[in-house]
N, C-alpha and C positions, 0 to 999 in steps of 0.2 A: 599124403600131400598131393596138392592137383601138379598134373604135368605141366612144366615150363613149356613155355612156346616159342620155339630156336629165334635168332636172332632173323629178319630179311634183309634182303641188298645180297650185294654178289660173293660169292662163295668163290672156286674156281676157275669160272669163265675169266674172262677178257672182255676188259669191258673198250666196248668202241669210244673214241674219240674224234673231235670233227682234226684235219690235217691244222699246224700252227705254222703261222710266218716265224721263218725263222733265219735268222744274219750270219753268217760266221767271217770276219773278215780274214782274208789272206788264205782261201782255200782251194789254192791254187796247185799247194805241195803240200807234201811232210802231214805233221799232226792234222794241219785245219781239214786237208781234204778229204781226212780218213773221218774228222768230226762232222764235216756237210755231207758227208755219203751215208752215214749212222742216221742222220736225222732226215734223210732223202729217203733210205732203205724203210724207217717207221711210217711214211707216208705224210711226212711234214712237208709244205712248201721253203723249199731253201732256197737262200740268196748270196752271191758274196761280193764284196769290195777287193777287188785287186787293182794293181795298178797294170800286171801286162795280164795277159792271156791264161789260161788250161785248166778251167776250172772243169769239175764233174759234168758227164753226160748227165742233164735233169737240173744242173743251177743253174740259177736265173745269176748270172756273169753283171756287174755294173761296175764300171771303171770308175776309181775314184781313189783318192790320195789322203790317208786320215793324219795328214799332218796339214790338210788344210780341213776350214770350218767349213767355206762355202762349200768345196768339196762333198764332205761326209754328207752333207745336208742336201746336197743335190742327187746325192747317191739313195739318200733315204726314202727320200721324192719317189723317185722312179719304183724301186720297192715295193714302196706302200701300194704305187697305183697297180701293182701289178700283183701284189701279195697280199694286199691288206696290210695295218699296222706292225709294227714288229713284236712278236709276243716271246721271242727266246733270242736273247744275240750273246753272240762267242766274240769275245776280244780278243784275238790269234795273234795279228799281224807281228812281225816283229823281224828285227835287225841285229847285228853285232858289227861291233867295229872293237875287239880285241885287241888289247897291248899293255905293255905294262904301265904301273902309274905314274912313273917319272916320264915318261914319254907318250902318253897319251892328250892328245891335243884339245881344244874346249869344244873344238868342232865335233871329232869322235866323241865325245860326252853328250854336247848337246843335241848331234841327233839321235841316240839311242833313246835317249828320256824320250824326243820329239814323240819317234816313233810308238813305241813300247811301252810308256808312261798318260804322255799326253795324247798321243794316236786311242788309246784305249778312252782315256777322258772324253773326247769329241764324242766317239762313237757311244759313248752308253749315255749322253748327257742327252744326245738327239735321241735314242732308242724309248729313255725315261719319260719324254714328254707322250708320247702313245700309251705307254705302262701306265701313268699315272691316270689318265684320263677312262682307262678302260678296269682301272684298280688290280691289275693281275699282270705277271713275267718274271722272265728268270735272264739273272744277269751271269754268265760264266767269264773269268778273266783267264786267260791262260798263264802263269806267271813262269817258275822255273826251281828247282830245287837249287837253284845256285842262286837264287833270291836271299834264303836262311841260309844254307851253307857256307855260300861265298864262294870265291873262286879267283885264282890267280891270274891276271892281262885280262879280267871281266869286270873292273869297278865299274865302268857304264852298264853294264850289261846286270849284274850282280842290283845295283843300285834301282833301275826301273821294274826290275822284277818284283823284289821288296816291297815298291810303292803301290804295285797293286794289292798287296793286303790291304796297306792300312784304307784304301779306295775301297776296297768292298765293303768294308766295316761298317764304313763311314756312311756307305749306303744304304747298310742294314739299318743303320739307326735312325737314318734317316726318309727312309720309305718303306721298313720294314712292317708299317701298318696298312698300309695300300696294298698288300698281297702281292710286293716283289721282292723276291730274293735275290740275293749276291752274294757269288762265292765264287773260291779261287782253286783251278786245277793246277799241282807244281808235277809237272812231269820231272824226271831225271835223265838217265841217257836211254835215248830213244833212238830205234835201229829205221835210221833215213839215212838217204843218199851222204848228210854231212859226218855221220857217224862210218860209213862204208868206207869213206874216202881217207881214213886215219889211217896212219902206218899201222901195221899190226902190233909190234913193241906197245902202241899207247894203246890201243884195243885191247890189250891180255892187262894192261894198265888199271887200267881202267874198269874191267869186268873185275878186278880184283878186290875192288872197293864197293863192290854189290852185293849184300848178304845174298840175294836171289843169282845168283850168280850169271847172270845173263843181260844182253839190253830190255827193253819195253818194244813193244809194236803201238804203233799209232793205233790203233782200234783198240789196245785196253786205256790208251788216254780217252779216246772216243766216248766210249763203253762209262769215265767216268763223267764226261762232259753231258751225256743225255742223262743218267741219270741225277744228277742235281739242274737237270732243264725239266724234269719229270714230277707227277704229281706226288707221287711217292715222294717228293724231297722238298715241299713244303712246309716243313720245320726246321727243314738245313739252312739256316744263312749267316753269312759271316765265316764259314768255316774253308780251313785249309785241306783241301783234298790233295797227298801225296800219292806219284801214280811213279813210284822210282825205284821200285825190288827193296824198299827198308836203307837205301843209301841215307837218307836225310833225318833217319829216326833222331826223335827228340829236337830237332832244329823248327 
């Protein structure tokens, strides 16, 4: 038999990529800033939406409030002029206003949806119009393992979480031919300032309910946030990426 003649294209190298505009809003602290330094460190141009201050040595910092439209949209502006269209955005941003539900007020509801629900919707409705025009992007939401799980003095919080599943979905099916993806990272508990500052009683609490037995570090949420931004994960859309030691199995 004549000798086959191996496959071409790239074997082991690495192949170069030009840098991608990329958003992450709220990457100020905690997860986002560990997600805009990942994608800073690969050589992507980052951006982010805060509303105060301290974002990453190397982001491009733009003030802006995603519970208003004109807002996000002035934010984008700037961005673009500076970055180019956006080709990867992180929907981060996000709030709690905890209590329980006989005492939780419409205001503590509605601004958690505001933020966390509709703050995400602004932000990827404006990022969409660039995606669809150039037919290519990835949309990452950040949601929560207390999204499916649930969680006690968190129905606001538990509630917006949730809503971004069925938002990515909806995305997929709807622009999932134009070459963008949408998908959703649910972290669990994750070793930030807000997790440090618990009594220890609920920290040994709490790790106890972790088959992994430990918190998360913002860099393996990171770690999952690039790659479903990544070419490699152009067949992933729609999907629930848990980043929580096996807490949330099967939810």
């Amino acid at each position: 038999m004549p000798a086959t003649t191996p496959p071409t294209g790239p074997t082991d190298a690495v192949t170069e990529r030009a840098p991608r505009s990329v958003l992450v809003t709220g990457a100020n602290r905690g997860i986002g800033r560990a997600i805009a330094q990942r994608f800073l460190a690969s050589g992507d141009r980052v951006a982010t939406i805060v509303r105060s201050g301290g974002a990453p040595d190397g982001v491009l910092e733009v003030r802006g409030d995603v519970r208003d439209t004109a807002s996000v949209d002035a934010a984008f502006t700037e961005v673009e002029a500076a970055h180019g269209p956006v080709e990867v955005v992180v929907a981060n941003a996000g709030v709690t206003r905890d209590g329980l539900l006989m005492r939780m007020t419409d205001e503590d509801f509605a601004e958690v949806l505001d933020v966390n629900l509709a703050g995400a919707f602004r932000v990827v409705r404006r990022a969409s119009k660039g995606m669809i025009r150039s037919r290519r992007g990835r949309i990452v939401l950040i949601s929560s393992v207390v999204g499916m799980y649930g969680s006690p003095g968190q129905v606001n919080y538990a509630s917006s979480k949730a809503g971004l599943v069925g938002m990515a979905r909806s995305i997929t099916r709807e622009l999932g031919g134009r070459g963008i993806t949408a998908n959703v990272v649910a972290p669990g508990f994750i070793d930030t300032d807000m997790t440090q500052a618990l009594p220890d009683d609920r920290q040994q609490a709490y790790l106890g309910s972790i088959p992994v037995g430990r918190f998360g570090h913002a860099d393996e949420v990171a770690a999952a946030v690039h790659f479903l931004a990544s070419d490699d994960a152009a067949y992933v859309s729609g999907a629930v990426l848990p980043v929580d030691g096996g807490l949330g199995m099967g939810h």
